[in-house]
C-alpha positions in Angstrom: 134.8 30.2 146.9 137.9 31.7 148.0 138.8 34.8 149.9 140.7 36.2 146.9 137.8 35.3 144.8 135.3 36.7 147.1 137.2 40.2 147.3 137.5 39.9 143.8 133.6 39.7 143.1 132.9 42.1 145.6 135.0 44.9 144.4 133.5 43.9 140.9 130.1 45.0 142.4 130.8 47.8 144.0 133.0 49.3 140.6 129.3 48.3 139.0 127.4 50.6 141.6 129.7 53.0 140.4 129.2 52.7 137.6 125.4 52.8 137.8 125.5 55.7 139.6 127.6 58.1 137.9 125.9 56.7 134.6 122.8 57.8 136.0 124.0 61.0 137.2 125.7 61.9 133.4 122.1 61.1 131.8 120.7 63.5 134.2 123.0 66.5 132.9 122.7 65.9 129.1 118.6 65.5 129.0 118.6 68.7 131.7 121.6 70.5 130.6 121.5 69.8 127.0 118.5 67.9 125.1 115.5 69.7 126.8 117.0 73.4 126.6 116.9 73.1 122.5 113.4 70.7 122.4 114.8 67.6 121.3 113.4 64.4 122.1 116.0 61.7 121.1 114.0 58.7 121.9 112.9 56.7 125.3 110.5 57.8 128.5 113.1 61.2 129.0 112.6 62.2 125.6 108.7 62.2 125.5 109.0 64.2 129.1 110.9 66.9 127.3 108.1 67.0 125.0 105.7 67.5 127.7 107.2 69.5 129.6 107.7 72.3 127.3 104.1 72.0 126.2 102.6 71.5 129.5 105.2 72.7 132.4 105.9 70.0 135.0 108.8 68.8 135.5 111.0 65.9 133.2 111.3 64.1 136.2 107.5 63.9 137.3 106.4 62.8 133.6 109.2 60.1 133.5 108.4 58.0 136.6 104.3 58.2 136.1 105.9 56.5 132.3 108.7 54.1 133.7 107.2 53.1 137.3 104.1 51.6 135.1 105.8 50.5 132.0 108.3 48.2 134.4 105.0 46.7 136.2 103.4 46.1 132.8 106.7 44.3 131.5 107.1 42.5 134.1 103.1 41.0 134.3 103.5 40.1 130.7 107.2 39.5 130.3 108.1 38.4 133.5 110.7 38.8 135.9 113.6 40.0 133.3 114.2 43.5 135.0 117.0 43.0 137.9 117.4 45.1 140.2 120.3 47.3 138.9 117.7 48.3 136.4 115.0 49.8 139.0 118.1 51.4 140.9 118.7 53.2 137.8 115.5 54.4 137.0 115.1 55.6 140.6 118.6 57.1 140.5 117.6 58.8 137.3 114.5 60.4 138.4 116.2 61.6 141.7 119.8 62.6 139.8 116.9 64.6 137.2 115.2 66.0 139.7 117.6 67.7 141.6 119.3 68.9 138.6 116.1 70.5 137.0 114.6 71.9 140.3 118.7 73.8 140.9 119.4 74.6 137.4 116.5 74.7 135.6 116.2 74.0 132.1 118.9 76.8 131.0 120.9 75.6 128.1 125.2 75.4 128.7 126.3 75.7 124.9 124.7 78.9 123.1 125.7 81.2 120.7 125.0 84.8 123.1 123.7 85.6 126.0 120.4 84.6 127.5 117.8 87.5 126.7 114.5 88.6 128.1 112.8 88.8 124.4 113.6 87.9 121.5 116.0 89.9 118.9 113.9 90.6 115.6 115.4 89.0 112.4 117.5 86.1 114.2 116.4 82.4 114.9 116.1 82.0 118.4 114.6 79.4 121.3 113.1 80.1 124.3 113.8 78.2 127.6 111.2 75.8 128.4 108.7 78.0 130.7 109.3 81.5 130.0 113.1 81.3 131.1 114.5 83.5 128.3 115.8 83.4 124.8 119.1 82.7 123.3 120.5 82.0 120.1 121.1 78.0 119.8 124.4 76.7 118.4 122.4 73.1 117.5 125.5 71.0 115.7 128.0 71.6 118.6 125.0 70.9 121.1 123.7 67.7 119.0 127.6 66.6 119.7 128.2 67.0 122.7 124.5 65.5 124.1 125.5 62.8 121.6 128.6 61.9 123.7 127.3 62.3 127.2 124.1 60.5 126.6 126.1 57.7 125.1 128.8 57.4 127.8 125.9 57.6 130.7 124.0 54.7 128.9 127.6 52.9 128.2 128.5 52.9 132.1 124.5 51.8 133.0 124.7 49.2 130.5 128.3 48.1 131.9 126.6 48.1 135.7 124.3 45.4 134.4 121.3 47.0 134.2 119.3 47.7 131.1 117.7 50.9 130.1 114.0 49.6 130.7 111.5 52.8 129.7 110.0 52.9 126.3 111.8 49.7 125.7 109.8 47.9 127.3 107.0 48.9 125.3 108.9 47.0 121.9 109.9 44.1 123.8 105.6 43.5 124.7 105.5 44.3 121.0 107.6 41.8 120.0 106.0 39.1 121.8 103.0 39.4 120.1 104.0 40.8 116.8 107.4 38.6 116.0 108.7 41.7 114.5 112.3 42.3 115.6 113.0 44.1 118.4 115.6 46.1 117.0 113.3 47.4 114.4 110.7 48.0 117.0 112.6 50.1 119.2 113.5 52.2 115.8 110.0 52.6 115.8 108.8 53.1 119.3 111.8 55.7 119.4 111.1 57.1 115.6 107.4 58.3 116.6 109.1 59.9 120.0 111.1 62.0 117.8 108.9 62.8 114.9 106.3 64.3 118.4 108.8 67.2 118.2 108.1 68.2 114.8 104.2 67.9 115.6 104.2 69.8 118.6 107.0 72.5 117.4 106.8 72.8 114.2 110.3 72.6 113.4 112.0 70.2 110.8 115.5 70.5 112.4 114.0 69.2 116.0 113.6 64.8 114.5 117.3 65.5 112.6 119.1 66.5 115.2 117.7 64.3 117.7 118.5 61.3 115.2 121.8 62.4 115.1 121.7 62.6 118.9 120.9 58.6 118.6 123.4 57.8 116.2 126.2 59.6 118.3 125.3 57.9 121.1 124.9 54.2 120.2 128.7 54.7 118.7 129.6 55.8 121.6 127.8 52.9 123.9 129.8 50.2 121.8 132.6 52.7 122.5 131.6 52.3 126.3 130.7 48.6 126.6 133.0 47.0 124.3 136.2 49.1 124.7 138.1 50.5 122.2 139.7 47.4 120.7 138.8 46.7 117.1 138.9 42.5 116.4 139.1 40.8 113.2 137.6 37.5 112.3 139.6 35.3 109.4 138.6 32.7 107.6 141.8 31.3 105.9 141.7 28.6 103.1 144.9 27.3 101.7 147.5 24.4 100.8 150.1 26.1 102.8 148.1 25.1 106.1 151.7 24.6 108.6 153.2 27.7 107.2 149.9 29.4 108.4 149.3 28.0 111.4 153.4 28.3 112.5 153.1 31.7 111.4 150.1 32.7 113.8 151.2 30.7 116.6 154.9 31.6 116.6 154.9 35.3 115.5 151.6 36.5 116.4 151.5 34.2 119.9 147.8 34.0 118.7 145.5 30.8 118.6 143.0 29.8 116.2 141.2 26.4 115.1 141.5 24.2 111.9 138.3 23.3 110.3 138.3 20.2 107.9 135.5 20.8 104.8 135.5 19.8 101.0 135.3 22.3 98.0 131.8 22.7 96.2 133.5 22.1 92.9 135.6 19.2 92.7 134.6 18.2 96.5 138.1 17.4 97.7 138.8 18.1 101.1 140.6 21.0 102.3 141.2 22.7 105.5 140.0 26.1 107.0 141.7 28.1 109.6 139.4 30.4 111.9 141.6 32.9 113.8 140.3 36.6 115.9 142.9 39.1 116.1 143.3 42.8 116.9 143.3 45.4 113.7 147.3 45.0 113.9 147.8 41.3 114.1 145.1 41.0 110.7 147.4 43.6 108.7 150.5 41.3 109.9 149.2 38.3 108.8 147.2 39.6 105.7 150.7 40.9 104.4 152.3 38.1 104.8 150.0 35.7 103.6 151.0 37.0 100.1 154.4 35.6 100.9 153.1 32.3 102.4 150.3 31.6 99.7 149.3 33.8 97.3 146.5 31.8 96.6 145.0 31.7 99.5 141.4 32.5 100.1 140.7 34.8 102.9 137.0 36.1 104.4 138.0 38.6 107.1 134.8 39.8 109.2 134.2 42.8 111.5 133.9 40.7 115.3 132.1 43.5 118.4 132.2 41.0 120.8 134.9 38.2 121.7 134.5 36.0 124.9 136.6 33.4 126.0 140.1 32.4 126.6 142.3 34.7 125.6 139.9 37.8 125.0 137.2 38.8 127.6 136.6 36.6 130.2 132.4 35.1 130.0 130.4 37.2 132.1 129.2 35.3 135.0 125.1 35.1 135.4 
């Protein structure tokens, strides 16, 4: 390996440290700051601690790590070996970043509609701060929102370290060894009953909705995170005008693509199929002027997340 290729990779790993830190650090503040002020419980290890920590003071922190220090042994006796390193660094930085933040600011609440009272005003819906800290009127949509986006950039940045969020995921992936169920449906699950605990230990039907919300803001905002902000298009192109295409994308959209050689299901002759991946701009350019080219041309054009290779992102290294 080369000196330039050697600096290259090392200041790749230190931007992921970075990365892993201040990811962990930005979880911290929206469970702390955020989530556990207004007694949601939007899934994972942190989630269930905010339960029992309002029902049983101790702090988030304490609750997490007796959950994720034995949940990552488990998973890795019966899984094996599939948790790096970056991911215990992150659940250590987590606890510590949580820690700190709970023990120095407590579990006050940073958007609220009023000021923070010593008893409650008759005839208006108010919460109490998590062991005895005071009331205040809660402004939940705007606080949903915003612990939406900072739980989903903090996870984003972890996630774009190379580590994985471990905790109560761990517990569907054992699942899904034995079960076959998929794991995306299991972690719906595992993370559903952690969210329907609010309404059985509060009592309030708003509690599960807005902490679903809180999930659904935030795995937008992961793909966001991980997979940047450019949208790509997948085409699937069939038509008899196959070199007015294919001089089309190369020349005017500097673009590549591949020609794939099949036979129609009717009559069975053959025919030829381009597949091309562009950005959201280059598709509207060369949907529009396909109606000039062909307009008989049959076109399947598919939402693509992720695009590797030359041209796009480069393929992450092992």
């Amino acid at each position: 390996m080369t000196n330039t290729a050697q600096k290259k990779d090392w200041k790749k790993e230190v931007w992921a440290y970075m990365l892993l830190i201040g990811g962990s650090a930005l979880f911290a503040v929206g469970d702390v700051m955020f989530v556990n002020p207004y007694l949601m419980a939007p899934g994972g290890t942190y989630g269930l601690s905010n339960v029992f920590n309002t029902l049983w003071p101790w702090k988030i922190s304490l609750y997490a790590i007796c959950m994720d220090v034995p949940l990552l042994l488990i998973g890795t006796w019966i899984l094996g070996p599939k948790f790096g390193l970056k991911t215990i660094i992150s659940t250590a930085l987590i606890f510590l970043f949580t820690f700190i933040l709970e023990s120095s600011w407590g579990y006050n609440p940073v958007i609220f509609d009023g000021k923070i009272m010593d008893a409650p005003l008759e005839g208006i819906s108010m919460v109490q701060i998590p062991h005895g800290g005071g009331w205040f009127v809660p402004d939940y949509f705007l606080n949903t929102v915003v612990a939406g986006l900072i739980y989903g950039v903090a996870i984003g940045m972890i996630f774009r370290s190379g580590a994985t969020s471990g905790g109560s995921d761990i517990i569907s992936m054992i699942l899904h060894k034995y079960t076959k169920i998929s794991l995306g449906t299991l972690v719906m699950i595992v993370d559903g009953i952690i969210t329907l605990s609010t309404l059985v230990a509060f009592g309030d039907i708003r509690l599960p909705i807005y902490s679903i919300i809180i999930i659904f803001i935030e795995g937008k905002v992961i793909d966001l995170v991980v997979d940047g902000m450019k949208s790509y298009k997948t085409m699937f192109i069939v038509t008899d005008e196959l070199e007015a295409v294919r001089d089309y994308i190369l020349n005017d959209l500097k673009r590549g693509g591949t020609c794939i050689t099949g036979s129609g299901l009717y009559q069975g002759n053959e025919r030829k199929m381009i597949y091309v991946t562009l950005e959201r701009a280059d598709m509207v350019k060369l949907k529009s002027n396909l109606h000039r080219i062909d307009p008989k041309a049959f076109v399947n054009i598919m939402d693509s997340s992720e695009i590797l290779g030359t041209g796009f992102r480069n393929l992450p290294k092992e």
